[in-house]
C-alpha positions as CSV (number, residue, x, y, z in Angstrom):
1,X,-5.0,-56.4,-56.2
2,X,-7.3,-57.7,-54.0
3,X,-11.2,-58.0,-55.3
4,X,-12.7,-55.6,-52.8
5,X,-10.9,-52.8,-54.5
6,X,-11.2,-54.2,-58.4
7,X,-14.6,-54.5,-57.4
8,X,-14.5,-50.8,-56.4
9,X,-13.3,-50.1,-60.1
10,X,-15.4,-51.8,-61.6
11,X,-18.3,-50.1,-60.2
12,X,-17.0,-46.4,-60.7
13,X,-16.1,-47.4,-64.1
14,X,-19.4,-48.2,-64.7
15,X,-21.2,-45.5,-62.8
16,X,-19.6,-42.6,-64.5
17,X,-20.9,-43.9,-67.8
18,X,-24.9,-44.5,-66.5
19,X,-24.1,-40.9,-65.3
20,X,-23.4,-39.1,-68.3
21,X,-26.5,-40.2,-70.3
22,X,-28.9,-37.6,-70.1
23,X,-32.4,-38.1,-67.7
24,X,-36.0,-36.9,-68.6
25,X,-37.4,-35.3,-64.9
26,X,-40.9,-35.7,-64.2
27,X,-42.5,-33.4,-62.4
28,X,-44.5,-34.3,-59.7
29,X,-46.2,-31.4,-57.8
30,X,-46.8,-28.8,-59.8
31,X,-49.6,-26.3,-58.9
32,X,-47.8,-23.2,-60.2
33,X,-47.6,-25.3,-63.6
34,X,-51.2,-26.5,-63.7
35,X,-52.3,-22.7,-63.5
36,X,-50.8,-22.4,-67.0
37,X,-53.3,-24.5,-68.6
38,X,-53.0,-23.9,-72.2
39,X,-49.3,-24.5,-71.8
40,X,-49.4,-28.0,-70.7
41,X,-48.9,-31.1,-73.1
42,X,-51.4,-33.7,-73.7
43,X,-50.0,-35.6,-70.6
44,X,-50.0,-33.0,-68.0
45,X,-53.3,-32.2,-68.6
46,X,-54.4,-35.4,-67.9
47,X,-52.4,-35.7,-64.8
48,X,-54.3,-32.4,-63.2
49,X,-57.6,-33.7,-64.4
50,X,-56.8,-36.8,-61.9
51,X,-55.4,-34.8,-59.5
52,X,-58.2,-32.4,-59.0
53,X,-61.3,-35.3,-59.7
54,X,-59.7,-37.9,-57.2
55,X,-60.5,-35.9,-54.4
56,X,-64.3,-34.9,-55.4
57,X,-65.0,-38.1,-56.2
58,X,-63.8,-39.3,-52.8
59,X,-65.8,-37.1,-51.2
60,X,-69.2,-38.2,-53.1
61,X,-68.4,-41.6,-52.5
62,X,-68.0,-41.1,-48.6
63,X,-71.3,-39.6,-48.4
64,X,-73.0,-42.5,-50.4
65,X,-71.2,-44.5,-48.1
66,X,-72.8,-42.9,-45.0
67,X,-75.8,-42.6,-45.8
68,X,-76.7,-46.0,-47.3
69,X,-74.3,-48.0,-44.8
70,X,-76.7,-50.0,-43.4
71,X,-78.2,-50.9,-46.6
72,X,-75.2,-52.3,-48.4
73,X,-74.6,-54.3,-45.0
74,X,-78.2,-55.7,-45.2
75,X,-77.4,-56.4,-49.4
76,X,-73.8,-57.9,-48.7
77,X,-75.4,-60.2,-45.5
78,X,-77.9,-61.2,-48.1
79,X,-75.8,-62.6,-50.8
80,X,-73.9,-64.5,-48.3
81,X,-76.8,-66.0,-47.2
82,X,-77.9,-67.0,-50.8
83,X,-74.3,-68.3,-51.3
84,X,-74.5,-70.2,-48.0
85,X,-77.9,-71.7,-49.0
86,X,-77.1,-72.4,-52.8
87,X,-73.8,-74.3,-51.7
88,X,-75.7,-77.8,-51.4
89,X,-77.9,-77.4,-54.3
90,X,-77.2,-79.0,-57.6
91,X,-76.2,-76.5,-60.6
92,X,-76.3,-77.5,-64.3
């Protein structure tokens, strides 16, 4: 036999057996479920509570972001400036 097809073999051999061994799914959009809160497991819950808070507390974070932009520039230019100026000074 030649070791392309043992190697063939070999493989189906071993595939049908990772195969058979049953899988846990996990779902991964699941809107229709969510609706059906008291059915959901401790995990599930958990899951649509990070689904639904990511996006709201995106949101509030843009609009901090916009409106104090140029303040967090001046605050970041600031501590660069105090690093720059502290790099020559001796430190205990």
């Amino acid at each position: 036999m030649n070791p392309i097809s043992l190697l063939k073999e070999f493989l189906t051999i071993f595939g049908k057996q990772a195969s058979s061994r049953g899988r846990h799914m996990k779902r991964v959009f699941q809107w229709r479920r969510y609706l059906e809160w008291k059915d959901l497991n401790k995990e599930e819950k958990i899951a649509a509570k990070r689904l639904l808070f990511v996006p709201i507390a995106a949101y509030f974070i843009f609009i901090f972001i916009n409106q104090y932009i140029f303040t967090i520039i001046f605050l970041i230019c600031l501590y660069f400036l105090y690093k720059k100026l502290e790099k020559g000074k001796l430190m205990k």
